[in-house]
C-alpha positions in Angstrom: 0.0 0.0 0.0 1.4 3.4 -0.9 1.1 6.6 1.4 1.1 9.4 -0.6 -0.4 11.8 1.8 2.0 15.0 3.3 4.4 13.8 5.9 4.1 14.2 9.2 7.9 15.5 9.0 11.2 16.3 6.8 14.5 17.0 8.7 17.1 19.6 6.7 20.1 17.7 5.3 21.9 21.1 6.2 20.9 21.4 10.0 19.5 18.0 10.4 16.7 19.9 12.6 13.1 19.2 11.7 11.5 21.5 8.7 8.1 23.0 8.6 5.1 22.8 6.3 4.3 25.7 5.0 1.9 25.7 2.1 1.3 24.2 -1.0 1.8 25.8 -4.3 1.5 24.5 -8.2 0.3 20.8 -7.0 3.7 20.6 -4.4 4.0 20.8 -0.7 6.5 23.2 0.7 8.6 22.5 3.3 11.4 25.1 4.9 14.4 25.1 7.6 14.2 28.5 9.0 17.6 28.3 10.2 19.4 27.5 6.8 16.5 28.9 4.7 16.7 25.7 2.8 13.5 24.7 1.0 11.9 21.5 -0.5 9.2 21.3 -2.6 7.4 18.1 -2.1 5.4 16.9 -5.3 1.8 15.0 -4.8 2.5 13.1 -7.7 4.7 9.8 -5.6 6.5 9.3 -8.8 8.1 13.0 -8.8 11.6 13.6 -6.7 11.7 16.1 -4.3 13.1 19.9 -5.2 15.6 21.6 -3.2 16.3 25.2 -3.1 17.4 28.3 -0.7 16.5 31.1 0.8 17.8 33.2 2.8 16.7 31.9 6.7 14.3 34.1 8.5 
């Protein structure tokens, strides 16, 4: 059985602290570090990888 429903966490591969949810835009969940500003984009579609990008942190 697949789960493709938002999960319940993501840790940063930068700060290896826990990310939060933020919203979802364009069909993709986004997920932030607000130390690093790092950001991933999170796709609904289970057969899409996940997007990483930056920010700067808040």
């Amino acid at each position: 059985m697949v789960d493709d429903s938002v999960p319940d966490q993501l840790q940063c591969t930068t700060c290896l602290l826990p990310m939060q949810y933020q919203s979802k835009m364009d069909g993709k969940f986004l997920w932030q570090c607000f130390k690093c500003g790092k950001k991933y984009f999170v796709s609904e579609n289970i057969d899409d990888n996940i997007e990483e990008s930056w920010s700067p942190p808040r």
